[in-house]
KOLDRENZA-115328 format. One record per residue (C-alpha): y, x, z; residue number from 1. Coordinates in steps of 0.05 Angstrom, whole numbers, always signed. Layout:
BEGIN
<y: Y x: X z: Z n: NUM>
...
! end
This chain:
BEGIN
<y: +1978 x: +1427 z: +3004 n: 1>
<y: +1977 x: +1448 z: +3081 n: 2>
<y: +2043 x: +1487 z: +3075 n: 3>
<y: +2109 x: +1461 z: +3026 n: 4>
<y: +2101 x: +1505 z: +2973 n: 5>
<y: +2168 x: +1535 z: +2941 n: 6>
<y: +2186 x: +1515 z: +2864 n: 7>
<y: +2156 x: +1570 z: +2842 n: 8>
<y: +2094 x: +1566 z: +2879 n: 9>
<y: +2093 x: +1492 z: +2856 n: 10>
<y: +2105 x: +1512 z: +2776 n: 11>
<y: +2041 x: +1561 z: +2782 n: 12>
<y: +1999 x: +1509 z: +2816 n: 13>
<y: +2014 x: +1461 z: +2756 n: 14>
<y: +2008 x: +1521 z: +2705 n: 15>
<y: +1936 x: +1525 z: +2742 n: 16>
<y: +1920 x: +1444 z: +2726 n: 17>
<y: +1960 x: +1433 z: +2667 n: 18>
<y: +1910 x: +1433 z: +2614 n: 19>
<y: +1863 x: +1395 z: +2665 n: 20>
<y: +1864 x: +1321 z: +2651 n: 21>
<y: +1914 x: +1272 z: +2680 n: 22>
<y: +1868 x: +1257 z: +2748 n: 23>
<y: +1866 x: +1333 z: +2765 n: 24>
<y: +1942 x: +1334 z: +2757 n: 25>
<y: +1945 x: +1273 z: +2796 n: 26>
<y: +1895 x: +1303 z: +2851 n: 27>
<y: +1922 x: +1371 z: +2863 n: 28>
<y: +1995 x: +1369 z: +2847 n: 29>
<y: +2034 x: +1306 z: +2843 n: 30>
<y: +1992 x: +1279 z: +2898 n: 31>
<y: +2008 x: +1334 z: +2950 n: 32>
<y: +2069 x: +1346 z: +2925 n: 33>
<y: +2095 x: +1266 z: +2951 n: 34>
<y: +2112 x: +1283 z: +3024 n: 35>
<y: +2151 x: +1347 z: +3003 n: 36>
<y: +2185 x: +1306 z: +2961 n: 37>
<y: +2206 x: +1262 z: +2997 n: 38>
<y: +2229 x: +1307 z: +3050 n: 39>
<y: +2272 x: +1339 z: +2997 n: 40>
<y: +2306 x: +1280 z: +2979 n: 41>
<y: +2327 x: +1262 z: +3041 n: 42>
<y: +2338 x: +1333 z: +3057 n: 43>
<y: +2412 x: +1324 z: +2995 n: 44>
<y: +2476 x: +1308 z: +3017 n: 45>
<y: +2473 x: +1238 z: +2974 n: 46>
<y: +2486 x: +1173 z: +3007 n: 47>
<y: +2431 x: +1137 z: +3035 n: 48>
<y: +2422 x: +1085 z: +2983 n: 49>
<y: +2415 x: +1140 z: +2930 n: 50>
<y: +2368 x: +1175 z: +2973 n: 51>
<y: +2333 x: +1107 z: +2979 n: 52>
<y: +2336 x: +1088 z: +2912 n: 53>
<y: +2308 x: +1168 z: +2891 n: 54>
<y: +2251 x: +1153 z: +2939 n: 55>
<y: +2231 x: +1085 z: +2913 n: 56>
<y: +2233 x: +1105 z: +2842 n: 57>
<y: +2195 x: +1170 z: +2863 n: 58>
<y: +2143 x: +1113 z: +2887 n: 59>
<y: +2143 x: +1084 z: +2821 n: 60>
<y: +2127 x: +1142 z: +2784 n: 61>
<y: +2072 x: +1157 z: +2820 n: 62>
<y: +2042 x: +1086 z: +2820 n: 63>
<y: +2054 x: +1088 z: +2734 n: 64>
<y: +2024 x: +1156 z: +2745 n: 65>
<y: +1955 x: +1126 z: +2770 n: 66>
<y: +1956 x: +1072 z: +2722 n: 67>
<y: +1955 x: +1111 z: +2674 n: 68>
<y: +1900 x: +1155 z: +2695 n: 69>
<y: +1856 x: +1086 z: +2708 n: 70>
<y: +1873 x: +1074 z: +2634 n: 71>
<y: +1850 x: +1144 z: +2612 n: 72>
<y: +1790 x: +1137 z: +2652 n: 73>
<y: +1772 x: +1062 z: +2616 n: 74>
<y: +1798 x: +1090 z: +2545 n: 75>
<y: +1735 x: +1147 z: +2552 n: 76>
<y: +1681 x: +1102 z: +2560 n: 77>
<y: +1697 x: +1079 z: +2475 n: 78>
<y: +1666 x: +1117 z: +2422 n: 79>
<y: +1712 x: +1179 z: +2390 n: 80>
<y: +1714 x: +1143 z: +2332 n: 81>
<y: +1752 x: +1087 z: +2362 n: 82>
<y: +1825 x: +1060 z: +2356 n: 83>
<y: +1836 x: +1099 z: +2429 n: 84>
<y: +1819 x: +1172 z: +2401 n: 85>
<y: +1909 x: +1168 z: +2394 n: 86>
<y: +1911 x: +1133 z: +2457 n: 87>
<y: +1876 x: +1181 z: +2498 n: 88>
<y: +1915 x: +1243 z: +2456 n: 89>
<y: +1984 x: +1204 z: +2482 n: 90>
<y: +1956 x: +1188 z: +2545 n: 91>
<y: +1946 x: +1269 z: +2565 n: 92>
<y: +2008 x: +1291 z: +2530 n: 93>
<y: +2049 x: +1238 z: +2574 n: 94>
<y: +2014 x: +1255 z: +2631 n: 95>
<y: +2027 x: +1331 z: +2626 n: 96>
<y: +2096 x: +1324 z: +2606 n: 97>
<y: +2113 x: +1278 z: +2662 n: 98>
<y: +2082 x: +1313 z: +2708 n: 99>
<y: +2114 x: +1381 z: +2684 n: 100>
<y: +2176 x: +1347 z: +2699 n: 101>
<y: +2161 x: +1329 z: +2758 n: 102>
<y: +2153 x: +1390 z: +2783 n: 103>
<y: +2216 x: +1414 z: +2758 n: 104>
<y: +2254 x: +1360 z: +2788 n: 105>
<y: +2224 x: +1379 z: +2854 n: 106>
<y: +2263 x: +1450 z: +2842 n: 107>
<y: +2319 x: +1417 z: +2820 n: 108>
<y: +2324 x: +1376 z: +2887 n: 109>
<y: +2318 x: +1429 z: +2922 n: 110>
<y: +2367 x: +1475 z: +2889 n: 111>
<y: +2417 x: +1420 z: +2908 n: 112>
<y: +2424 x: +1386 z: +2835 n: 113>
<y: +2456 x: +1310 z: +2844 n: 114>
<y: +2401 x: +1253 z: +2859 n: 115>
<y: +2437 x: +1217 z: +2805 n: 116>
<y: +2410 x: +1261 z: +2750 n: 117>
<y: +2335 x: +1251 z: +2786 n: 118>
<y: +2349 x: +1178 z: +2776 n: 119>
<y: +2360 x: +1175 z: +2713 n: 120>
<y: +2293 x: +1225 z: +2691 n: 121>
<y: +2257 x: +1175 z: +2736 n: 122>
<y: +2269 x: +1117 z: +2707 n: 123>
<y: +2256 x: +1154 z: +2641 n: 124>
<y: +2193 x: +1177 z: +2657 n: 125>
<y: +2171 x: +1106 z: +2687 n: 126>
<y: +2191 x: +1068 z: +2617 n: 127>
<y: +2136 x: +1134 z: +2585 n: 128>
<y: +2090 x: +1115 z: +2621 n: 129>
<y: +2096 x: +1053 z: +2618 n: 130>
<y: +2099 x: +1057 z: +2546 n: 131>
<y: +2030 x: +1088 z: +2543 n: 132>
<y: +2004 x: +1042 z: +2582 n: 133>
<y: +2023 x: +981 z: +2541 n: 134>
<y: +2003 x: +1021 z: +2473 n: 135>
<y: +1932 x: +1028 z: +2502 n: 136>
<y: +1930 x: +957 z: +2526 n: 137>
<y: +1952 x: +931 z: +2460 n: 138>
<y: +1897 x: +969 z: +2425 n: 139>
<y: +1844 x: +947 z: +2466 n: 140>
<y: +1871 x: +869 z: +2460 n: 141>
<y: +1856 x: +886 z: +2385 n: 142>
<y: +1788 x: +926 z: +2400 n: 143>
<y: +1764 x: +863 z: +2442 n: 144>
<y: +1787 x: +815 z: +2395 n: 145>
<y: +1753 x: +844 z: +2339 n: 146>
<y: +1693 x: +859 z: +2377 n: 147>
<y: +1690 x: +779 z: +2393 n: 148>
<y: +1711 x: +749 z: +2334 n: 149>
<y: +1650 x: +705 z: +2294 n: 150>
<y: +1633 x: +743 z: +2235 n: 151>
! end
């Protein structure tokens, strides 16, 4: 993104990349979006811890965000037929919805809606996809031990 896009602008790029998997959604939207948000935040008229906490959480999302891509991207080198075939259903359903989200949080910063309420979806979002996370490392604990277990 050269130029901050407007909410609008933002929703069609995701409507563009939402089907895509959660890489592409990482690579052309949340991605570019960062700096923008960031800008936003501090753009409110919240204090400056909130702003600072917004940020920081905003930073955590993101990280969770790419965590869970490198988890995608392990859970499709297993066979279809594997306990993952779930995982990797959850994993791009998560990933879309957060990032969905994400967007519209963007417009709701910027239309002036309390940090408070963006704090709250954030740390939401962070315990999803976290969740996914741990449901796909769980599995493959289970895959491996199986896998190495004497027969």
């Amino acid at each position: 993104m050269k130029k901050e896009l407007t909410p609008g602008e933002l929703l069609e790029l995701f409507e563009r990349y939402a089907n895509e998997d959660p890489g592409t959604l990482l690579a052309f939207v949340l991605e570019p979006l960062e700096p923008y948000m960031a800008k936003a935040i501090l753009a409110t008229d919240a204090d400056a811890m909130t702003k600072a906490e917004t940020i920081h959480l905003y930073g955590h999302l993101i990280g969770s965000y790419r965590a869970l891509y490198l988890i995608y991207r392990s859970a499709l080198q297993y066979p279809q037929e594997s306990p993952f075939k779930e995982d990797l259903k959850n994993i791009v359903l998560t990933a879309q919805k957060v990032a969905k989200k994400v967007v519209e949080l963007y417009s709701d910063i910027k239309k002036g809606k309390p940090l408070e309420l963006a704090i709250h979806w954030l740390v939401f979002s962070i315990l999803e996809l976290e969740s996914s996370i741990e449901s796909y490392l769980a599995h493959l604990k289970l895959y491996i031990y199986d896998k190495l277990k004497p027969s």
